[in-house]
C-alpha positions as CSV (number, residue, x, y, z in Angstrom):
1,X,-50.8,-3.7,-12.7
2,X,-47.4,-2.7,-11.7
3,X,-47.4,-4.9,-8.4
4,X,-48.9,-7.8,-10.0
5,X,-45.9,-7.9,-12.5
6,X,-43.7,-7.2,-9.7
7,X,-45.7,-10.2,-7.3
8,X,-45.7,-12.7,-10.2
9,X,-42.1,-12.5,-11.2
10,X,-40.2,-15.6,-11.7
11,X,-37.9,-16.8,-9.0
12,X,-34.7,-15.3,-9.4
13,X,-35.7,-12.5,-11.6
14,X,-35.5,-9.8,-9.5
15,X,-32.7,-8.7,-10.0
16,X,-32.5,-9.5,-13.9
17,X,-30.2,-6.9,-15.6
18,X,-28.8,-9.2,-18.4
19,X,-28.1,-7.5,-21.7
20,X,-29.8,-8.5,-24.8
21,X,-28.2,-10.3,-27.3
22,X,-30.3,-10.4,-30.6
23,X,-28.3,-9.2,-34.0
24,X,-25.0,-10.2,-32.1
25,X,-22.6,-12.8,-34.1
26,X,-21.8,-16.2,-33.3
27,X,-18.3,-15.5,-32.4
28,X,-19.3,-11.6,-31.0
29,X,-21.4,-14.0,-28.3
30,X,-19.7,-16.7,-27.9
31,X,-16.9,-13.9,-26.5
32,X,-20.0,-11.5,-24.9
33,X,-20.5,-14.8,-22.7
34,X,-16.8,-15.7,-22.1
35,X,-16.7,-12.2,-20.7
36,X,-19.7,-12.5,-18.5
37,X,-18.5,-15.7,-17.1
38,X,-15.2,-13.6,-16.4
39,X,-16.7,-10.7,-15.3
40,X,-18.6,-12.8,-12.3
41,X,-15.5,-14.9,-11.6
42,X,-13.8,-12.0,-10.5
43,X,-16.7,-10.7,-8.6
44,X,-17.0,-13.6,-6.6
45,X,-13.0,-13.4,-6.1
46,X,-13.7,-9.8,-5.0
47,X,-15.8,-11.0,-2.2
48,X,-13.8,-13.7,-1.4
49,X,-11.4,-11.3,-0.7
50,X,-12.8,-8.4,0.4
51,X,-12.5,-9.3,4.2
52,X,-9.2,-10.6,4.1
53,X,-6.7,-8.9,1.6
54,X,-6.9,-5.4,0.1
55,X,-4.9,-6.4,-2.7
56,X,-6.6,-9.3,-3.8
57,X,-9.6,-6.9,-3.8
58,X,-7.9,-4.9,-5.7
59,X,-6.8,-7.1,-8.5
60,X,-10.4,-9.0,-8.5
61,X,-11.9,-5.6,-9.5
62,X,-9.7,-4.2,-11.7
63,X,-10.2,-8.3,-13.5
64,X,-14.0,-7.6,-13.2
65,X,-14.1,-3.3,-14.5
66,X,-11.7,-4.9,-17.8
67,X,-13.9,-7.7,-18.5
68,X,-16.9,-5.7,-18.6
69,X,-15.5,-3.0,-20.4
70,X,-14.6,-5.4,-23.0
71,X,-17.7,-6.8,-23.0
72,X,-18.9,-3.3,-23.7
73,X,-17.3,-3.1,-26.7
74,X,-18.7,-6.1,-28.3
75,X,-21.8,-5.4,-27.1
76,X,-22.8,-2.2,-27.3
77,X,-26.2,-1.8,-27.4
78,X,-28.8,-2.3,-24.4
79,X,-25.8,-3.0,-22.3
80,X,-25.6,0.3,-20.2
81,X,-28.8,1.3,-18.2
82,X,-29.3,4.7,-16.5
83,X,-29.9,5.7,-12.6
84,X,-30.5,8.5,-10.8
85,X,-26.6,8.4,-10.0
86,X,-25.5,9.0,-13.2
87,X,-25.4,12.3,-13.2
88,X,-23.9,13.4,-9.4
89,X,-21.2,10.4,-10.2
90,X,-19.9,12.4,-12.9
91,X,-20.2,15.6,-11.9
92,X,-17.8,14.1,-8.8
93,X,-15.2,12.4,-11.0
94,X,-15.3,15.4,-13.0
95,X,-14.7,18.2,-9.9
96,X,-12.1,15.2,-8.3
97,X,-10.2,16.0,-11.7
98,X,-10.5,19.6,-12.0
99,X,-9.2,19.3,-8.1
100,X,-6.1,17.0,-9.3
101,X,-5.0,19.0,-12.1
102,X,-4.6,22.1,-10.1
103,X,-3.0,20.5,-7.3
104,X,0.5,21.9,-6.4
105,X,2.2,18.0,-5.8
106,X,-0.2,16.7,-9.1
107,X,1.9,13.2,-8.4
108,X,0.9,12.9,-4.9
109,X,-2.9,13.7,-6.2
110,X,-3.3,11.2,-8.8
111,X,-2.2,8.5,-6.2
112,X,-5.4,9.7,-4.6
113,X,-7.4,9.0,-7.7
114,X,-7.2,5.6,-7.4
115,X,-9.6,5.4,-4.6
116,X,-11.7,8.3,-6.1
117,X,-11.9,6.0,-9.1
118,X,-12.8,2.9,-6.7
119,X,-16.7,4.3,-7.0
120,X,-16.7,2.2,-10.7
121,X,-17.2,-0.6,-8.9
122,X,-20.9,0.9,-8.7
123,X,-21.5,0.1,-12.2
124,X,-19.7,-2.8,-12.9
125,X,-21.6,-4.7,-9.9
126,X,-25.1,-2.7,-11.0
127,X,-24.6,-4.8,-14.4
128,X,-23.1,-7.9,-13.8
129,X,-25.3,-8.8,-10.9
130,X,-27.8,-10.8,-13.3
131,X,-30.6,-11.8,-10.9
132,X,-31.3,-12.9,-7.1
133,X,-29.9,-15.7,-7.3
134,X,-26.1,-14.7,-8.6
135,X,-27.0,-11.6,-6.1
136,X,-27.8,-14.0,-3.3
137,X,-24.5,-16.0,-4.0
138,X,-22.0,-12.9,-3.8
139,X,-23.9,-12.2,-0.7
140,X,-23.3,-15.8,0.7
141,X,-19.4,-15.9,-0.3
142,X,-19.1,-12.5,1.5
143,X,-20.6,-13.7,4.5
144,X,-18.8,-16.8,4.9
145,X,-15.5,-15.0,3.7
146,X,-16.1,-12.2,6.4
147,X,-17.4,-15.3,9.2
148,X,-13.3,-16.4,8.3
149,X,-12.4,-12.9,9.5
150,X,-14.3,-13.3,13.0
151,X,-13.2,-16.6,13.6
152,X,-9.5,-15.2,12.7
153,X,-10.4,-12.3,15.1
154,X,-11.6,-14.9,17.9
155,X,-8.1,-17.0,17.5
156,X,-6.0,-13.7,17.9
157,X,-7.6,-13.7,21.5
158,X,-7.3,-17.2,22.3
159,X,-3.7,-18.1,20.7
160,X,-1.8,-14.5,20.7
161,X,-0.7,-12.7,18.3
162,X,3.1,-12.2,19.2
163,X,5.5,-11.8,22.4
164,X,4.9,-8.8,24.6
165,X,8.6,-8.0,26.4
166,X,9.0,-6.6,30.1
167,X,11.8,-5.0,31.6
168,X,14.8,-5.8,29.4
169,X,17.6,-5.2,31.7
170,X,20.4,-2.3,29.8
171,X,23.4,-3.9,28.5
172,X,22.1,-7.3,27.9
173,X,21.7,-9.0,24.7
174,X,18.6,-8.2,23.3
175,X,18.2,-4.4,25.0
176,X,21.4,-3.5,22.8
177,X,19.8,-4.8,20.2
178,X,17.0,-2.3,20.4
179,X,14.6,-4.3,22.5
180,X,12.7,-1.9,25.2
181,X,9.6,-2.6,27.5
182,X,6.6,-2.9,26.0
183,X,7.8,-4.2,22.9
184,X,6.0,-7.0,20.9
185,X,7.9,-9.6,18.7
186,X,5.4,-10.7,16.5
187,X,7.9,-13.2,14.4
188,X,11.6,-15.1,14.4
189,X,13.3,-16.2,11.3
190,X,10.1,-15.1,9.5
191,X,8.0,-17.2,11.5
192,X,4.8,-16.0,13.3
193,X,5.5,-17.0,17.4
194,X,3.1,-16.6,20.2
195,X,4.0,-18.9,23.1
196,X,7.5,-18.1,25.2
197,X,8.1,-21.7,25.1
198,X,8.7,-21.7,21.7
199,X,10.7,-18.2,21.9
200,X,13.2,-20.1,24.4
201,X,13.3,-23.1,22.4
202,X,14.6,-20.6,19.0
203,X,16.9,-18.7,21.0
204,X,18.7,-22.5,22.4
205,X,19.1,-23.8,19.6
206,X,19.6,-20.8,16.7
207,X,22.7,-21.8,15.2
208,X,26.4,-20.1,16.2
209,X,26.7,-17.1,14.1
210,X,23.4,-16.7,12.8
211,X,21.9,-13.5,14.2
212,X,18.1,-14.1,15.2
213,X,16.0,-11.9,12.7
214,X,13.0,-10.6,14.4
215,X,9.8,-8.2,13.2
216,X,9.3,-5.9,16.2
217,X,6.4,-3.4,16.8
218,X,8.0,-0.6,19.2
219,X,5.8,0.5,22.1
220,X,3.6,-2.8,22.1
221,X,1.3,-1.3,19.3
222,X,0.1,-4.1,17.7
223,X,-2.8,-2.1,15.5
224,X,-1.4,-1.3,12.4
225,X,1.0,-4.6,11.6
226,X,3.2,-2.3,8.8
227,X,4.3,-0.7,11.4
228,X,6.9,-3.7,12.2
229,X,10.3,-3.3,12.1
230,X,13.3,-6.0,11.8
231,X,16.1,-6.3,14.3
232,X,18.7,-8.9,14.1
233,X,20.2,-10.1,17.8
234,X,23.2,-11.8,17.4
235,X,23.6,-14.0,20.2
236,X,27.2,-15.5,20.2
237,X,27.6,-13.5,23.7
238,X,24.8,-15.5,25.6
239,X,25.9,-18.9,27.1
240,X,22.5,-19.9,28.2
241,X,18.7,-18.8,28.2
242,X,19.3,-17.2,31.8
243,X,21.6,-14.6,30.5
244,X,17.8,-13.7,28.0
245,X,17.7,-10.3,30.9
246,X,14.0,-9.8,30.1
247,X,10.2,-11.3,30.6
248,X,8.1,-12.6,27.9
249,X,4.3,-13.2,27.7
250,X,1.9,-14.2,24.9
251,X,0.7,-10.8,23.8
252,X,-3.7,-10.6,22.8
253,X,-4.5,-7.7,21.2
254,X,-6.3,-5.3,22.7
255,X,-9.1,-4.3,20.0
256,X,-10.3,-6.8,17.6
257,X,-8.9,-6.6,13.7
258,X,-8.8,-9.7,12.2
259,X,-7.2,-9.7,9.1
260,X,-7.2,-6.2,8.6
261,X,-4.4,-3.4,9.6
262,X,-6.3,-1.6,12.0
263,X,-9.0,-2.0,14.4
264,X,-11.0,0.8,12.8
265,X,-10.8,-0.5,9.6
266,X,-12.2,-3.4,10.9
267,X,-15.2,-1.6,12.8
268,X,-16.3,0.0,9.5
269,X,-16.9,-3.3,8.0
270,X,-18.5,-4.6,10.0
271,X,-21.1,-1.8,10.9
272,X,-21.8,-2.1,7.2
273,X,-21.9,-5.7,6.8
274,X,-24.0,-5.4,10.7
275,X,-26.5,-3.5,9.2
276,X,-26.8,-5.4,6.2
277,X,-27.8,-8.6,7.8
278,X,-30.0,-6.6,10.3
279,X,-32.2,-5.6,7.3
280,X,-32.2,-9.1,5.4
281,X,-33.2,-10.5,9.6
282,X,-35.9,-7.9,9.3
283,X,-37.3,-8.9,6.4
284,X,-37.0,-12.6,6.6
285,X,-38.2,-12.5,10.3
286,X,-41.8,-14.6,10.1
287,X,-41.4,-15.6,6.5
288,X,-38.4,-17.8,6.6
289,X,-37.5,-19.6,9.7
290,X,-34.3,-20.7,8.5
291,X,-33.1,-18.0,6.5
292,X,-34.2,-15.7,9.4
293,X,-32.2,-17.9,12.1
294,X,-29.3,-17.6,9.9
295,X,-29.1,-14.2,9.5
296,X,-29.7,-13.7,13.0
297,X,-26.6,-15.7,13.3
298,X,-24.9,-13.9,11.2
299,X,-26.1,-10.7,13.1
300,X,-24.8,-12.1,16.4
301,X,-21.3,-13.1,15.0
302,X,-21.2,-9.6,13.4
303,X,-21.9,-7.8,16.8
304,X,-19.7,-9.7,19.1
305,X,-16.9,-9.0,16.7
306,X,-17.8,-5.4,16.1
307,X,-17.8,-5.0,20.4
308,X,-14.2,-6.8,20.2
309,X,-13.0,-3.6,17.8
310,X,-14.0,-1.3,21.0
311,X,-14.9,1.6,18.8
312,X,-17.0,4.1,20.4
313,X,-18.2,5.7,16.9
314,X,-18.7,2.1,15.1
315,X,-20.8,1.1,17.8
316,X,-23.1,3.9,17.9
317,X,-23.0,4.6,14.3
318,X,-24.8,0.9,13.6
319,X,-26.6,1.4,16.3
320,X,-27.8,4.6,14.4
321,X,-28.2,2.0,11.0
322,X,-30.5,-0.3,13.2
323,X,-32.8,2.7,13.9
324,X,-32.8,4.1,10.1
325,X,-34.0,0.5,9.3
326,X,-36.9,0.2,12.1
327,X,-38.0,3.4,11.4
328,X,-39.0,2.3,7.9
329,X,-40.2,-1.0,9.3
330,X,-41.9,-0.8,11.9
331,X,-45.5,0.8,11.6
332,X,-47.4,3.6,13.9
333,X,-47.1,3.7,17.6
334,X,-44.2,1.0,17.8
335,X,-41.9,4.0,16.3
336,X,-41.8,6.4,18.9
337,X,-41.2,3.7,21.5
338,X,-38.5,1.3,19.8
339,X,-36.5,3.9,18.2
340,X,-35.7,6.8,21.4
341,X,-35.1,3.5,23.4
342,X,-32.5,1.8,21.2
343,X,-30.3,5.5,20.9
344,X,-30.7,5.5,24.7
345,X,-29.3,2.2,25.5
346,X,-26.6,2.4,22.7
347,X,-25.3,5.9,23.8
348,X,-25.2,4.2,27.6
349,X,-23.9,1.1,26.6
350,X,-21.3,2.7,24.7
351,X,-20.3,5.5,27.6
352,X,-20.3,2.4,30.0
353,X,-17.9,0.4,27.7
354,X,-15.5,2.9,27.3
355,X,-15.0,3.6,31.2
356,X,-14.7,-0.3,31.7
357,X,-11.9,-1.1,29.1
358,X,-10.6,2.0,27.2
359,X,-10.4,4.2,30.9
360,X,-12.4,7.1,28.7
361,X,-15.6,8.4,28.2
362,X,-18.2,8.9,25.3
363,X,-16.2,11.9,24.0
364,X,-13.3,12.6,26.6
365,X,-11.3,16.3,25.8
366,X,-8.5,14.4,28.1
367,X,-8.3,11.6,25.4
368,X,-5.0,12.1,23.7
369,X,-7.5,10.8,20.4
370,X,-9.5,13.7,21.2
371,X,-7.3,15.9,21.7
372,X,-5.8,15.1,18.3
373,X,-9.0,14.8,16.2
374,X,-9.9,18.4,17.5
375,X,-6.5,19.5,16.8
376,X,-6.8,18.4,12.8
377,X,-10.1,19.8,12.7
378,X,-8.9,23.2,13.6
379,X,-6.6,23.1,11.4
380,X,-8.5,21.8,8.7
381,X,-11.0,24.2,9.0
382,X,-8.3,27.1,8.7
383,X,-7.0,25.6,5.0
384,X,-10.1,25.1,4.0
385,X,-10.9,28.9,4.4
386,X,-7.7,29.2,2.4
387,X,-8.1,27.0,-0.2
388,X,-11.9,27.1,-1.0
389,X,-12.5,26.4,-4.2
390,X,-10.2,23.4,-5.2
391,X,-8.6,22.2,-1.8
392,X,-4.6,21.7,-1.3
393,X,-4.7,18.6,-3.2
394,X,-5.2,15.2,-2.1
395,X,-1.8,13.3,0.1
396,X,-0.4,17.1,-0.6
397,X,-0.2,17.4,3.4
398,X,0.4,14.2,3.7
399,X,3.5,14.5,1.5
400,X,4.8,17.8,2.1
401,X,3.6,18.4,6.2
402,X,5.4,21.1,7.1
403,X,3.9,23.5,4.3
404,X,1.0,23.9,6.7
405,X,2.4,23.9,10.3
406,X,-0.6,21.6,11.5
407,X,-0.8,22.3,15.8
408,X,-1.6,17.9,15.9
409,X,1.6,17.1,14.0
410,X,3.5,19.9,16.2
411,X,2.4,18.1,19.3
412,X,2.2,14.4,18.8
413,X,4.5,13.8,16.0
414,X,1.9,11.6,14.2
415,X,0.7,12.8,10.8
416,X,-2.6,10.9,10.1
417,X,-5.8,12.8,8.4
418,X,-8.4,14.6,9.5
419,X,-10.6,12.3,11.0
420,X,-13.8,13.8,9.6
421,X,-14.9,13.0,6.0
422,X,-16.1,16.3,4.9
423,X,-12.7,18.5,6.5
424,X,-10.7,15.8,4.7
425,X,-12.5,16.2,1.1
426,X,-13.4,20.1,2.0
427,X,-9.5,20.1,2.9
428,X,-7.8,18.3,-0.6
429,X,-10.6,18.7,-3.3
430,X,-11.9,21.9,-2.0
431,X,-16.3,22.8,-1.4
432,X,-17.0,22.1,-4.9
433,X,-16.1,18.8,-4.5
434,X,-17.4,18.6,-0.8
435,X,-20.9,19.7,-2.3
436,X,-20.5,17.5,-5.1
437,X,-20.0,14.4,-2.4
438,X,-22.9,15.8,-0.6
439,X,-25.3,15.6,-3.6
440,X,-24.2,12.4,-4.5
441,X,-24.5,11.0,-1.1
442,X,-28.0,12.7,-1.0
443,X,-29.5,11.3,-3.9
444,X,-28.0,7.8,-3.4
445,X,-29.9,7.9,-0.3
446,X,-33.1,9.0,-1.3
447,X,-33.0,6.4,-4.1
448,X,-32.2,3.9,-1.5
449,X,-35.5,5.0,0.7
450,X,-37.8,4.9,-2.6
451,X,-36.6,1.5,-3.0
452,X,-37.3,0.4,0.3
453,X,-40.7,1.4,0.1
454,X,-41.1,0.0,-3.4
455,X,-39.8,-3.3,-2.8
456,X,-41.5,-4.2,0.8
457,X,-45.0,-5.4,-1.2
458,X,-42.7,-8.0,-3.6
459,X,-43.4,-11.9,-2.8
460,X,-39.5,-12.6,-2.2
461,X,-38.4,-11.1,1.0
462,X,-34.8,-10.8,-0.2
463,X,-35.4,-7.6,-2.2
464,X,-37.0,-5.7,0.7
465,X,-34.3,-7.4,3.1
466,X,-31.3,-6.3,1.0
467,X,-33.0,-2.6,0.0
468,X,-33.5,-2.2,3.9
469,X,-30.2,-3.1,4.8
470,X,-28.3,-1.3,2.4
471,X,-30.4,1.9,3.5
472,X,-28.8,1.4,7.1
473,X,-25.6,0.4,6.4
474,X,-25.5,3.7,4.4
475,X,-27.0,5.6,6.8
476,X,-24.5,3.9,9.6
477,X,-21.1,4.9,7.1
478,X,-21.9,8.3,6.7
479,X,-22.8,8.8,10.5
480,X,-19.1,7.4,11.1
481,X,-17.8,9.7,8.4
482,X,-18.5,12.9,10.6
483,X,-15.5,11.3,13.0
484,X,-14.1,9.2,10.7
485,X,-12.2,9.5,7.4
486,X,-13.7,6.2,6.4
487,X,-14.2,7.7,2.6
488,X,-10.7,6.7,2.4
489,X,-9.8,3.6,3.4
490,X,-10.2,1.9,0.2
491,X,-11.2,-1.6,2.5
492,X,-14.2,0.5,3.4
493,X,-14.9,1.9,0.8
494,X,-15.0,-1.0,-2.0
495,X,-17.6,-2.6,0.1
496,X,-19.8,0.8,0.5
497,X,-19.7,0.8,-3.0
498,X,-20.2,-2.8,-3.8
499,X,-24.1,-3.0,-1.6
500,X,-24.2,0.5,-3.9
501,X,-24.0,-1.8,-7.1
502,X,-26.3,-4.4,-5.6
503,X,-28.9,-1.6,-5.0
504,X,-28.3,0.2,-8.4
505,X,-29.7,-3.6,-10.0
506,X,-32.5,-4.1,-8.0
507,X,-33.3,-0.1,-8.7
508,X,-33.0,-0.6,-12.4
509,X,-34.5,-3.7,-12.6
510,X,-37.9,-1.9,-10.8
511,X,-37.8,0.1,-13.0
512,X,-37.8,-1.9,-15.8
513,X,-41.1,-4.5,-14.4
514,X,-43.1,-1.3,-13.4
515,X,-42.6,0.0,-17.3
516,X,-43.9,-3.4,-18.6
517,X,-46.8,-3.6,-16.3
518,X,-47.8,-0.2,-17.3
519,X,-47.7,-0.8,-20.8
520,X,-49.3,-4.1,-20.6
């Protein structure tokens, strides 16, 4: 009876969390709907914005978590549903806190509660998200915002993204001006420039004692674009472009990242957005032959841009997704085929790859990346054994570096983060939190699974589609999260936790059809 309520649904319903509104007042509704209509304005502002600027993302859900909350108070009853994820979510926020207050830098450690807190967005998307369709049109928006970010990515290749210098001769203009080799000028005057043509052209005309202002990134890394520095050239001593004493070229980058500040970033989207659309192709595949060609382009524009980002770990963890996904698709014999054949051709693939454009291998103890990601390890281990309980704090070594003579910072002079999700949470909140993490992640993916296998009999393929590929892209993050501190970038994380929300609704809203076609 439970299917059959499930089978007959109406269009659109699937997803139907709306709260009830009988015994509310004329003007407590009219408000309750002005809040809604708020509430998913801002959503679809988030994922507008999600693949192009963190603080637009930012901004769109703390417009979104007010609304609701608002709406909360007017409406109070029906309005909150429960989940299995009540319960580890608090006990996480809870431990986080516990972590914070005890912290010996507790300013640097409520900074880091601001991307703790970002897991609200769970709720807030679980019930706002009022059925398929509304589901299905955040989905769209994100797709076409995050097809923006590839295309961006494809015209970084094609058009530059700034002026790589050679050989700037000592004593000359620009070389006193702090200029060296390798340099990249990615704008004059506040202007973006990629073609030398145009550099010659600024530096002929720039008027008579006005210094050139430019926004240099020393050492020709072009990854992370904060990095930039200005340097003003005066250039009353040159007579004529031949006294310039160096060689410029239209500089490509070397790793895709779009709009984001670092290629890594930029992987970890799109492995999740990646497996998304591989689930939703799944699904769709022999049901719906346009929506299935368009999520196999989707799928295509994904994967080209997510081999641009050259990321050995990216890669194989959505190739890891993939398999999560056809292991609960595909049926008998097909399993034990597919699935060992996919890992092997990713993991050579991958190996391949690195040799032909990074010069390293699959894991390479002569990579300086390596070398520095074992190094924090080590060392993360070691304060983890000293701090057990409730960590060092979070940003505390970030902050205050040479309290903990870390061997990485010693030798390269770069103080990043652990690299490894559970050292870095093990490392600032301490096991209980780790453990806390740990059970959260747990049951968040076992709810997933069970909704897999409940929603693959419903009529609509979307639910099983978007289940499915939520399962993988969760499976794919929290591969990447061994080697990857990807729990904190707050670009990564609002969208893990957004497909969370999505699957929360369609979770609930099971729930809530299988309980009426018992009853009935």
């Amino acid at each position: 009876m439970a299917t059959n309520q499930l089978t007959n649904a109406p269009a659109g319903a699937v997803l139907d969390v709306s709260a009830p509104r009988q015994g509310v007042s004329d003007l407590t509704g009219k408000l309750s709907r002005n809040l809604e209509g708020i509430t998913a304005f801002f959503l679809f502002l988030f994922v507008i914005a999600q693949p192009v600027s963190i603080a637009a993302s930012h901004i769109a859900y703390a417009g979104a978590g007010l609304a609701w909350v608002l709406r909360l108070a007017l409406v109070r009853r029906g309005m909150l549903k429960s989940s299995p994820l009540d319960l580890p979510i608090l006990i996480y926020l809870l431990l986080c806190t516990a972590s914070t207050l005890l912290s010996p830098l507790p300013i640097s450690s409520w900074e880091g509660m601001r991307k703790v807190a970002l897991i609200c967005l769970v709720l807030v998307v679980a019930h706002n998200v009022a059925n398929a369709r509304r589901a299905k049109q955040l989905l769209a928006v994100l797709f076409l915002s995050s097809l923006a970010a590839v295309v961006w990515a494809g015209w970084n290749y094609a058009d530059g993204v700034g002026l790589r210098i050679h050989n700037p001769q000592p004593g000359t203009t620009f070389y006193r001006a702090g200029i060296r080799d390798d340099d990249v000028i990615l704008r004059v005057d506040g202007r973006n420039i990629e073609k030398p043509q145009e550099f010659l052209q600024r530096v002929e005309t720039e008027p008579p004692g006005k210094p050139m202002q430019l926004r240099v990134v020393h050492g020709g890394g072009i990854e992370i674009m904060k990095d930039a520095v200005p340097i003003n050239v005066s250039l009353d001593n040159m007579k004529n472009v031949s006294d310039l004493g160096m060689q410029v070229e239209t500089d490509r980058p070397a790793r895709a990242r779009a709009f984001y500040s670092h290629y890594v970033t930029y992987a970890a989207v799109l492995q999740l957005l990646g497996c998304l659309v591989f689930g939703l192709w799944l699904s769709h595949r022999g049901r719906s032959p346009v929506s299935s060609a368009i999520f196999a382009g989707l799928l295509i524009a994904f994967g080209i841009a997510l081999g641009m980002t050259l990321t050995r770990a990216a890669w194989l963890a959505f190739a890891f997704g993939c398999v999560v996904e056809l292991c609960f698709f595909l049926r008998h014999w097909a399993k034990t085929v597919v699935l060992p054949a996919i890992l092997i051709v990713a993991v050579a693939g991958t190996t391949l790859a690195m040799h032909r454009w990074r010069s390293t291998g699959l894991i390479d103890l002569n990579d300086p990346g390596t070398d520095y990601r074992l190094l924090m390890w080590r060392d993360g281990i070691k304060l983890i054994e000293a701090h057990p309980w409730f960590g060092v704090g979070m940003n505390v070594v970030r902050d205050d570096p040479f309290r903990y003579e870390l061997q990485a910072y010693k030798k390269y002079g770069v103080l990043l983060h652990f690299h490894s999700t559970p050292i870095e949470i093990g490392v600032e909140l301490g096991l209980l939190v780790l453990g806390a993490w740990m059970a959260l992640m747990a049951a968040y993916w076992l709810m997933l699974a069970r909704l897999v296998a409940r929603s693959r009999n419903v009529d609509d393929p979307f639910p099983y589609g978007l289940s499915l590929g939520i399962l993988g892209a969760t499976s794919a993050f929290l591969a990447s999260c061994v080697v990857h501190y990807d729990f904190g970038d707050s670009v990564v994380v609002f969208l893990f936790w957004f497909l969370a929300g999505l699957a929360l609704a369609l979770y609930q809203q099971l729930n809530a059809r299988e309980f009426k076609g018992s009853a009935a």
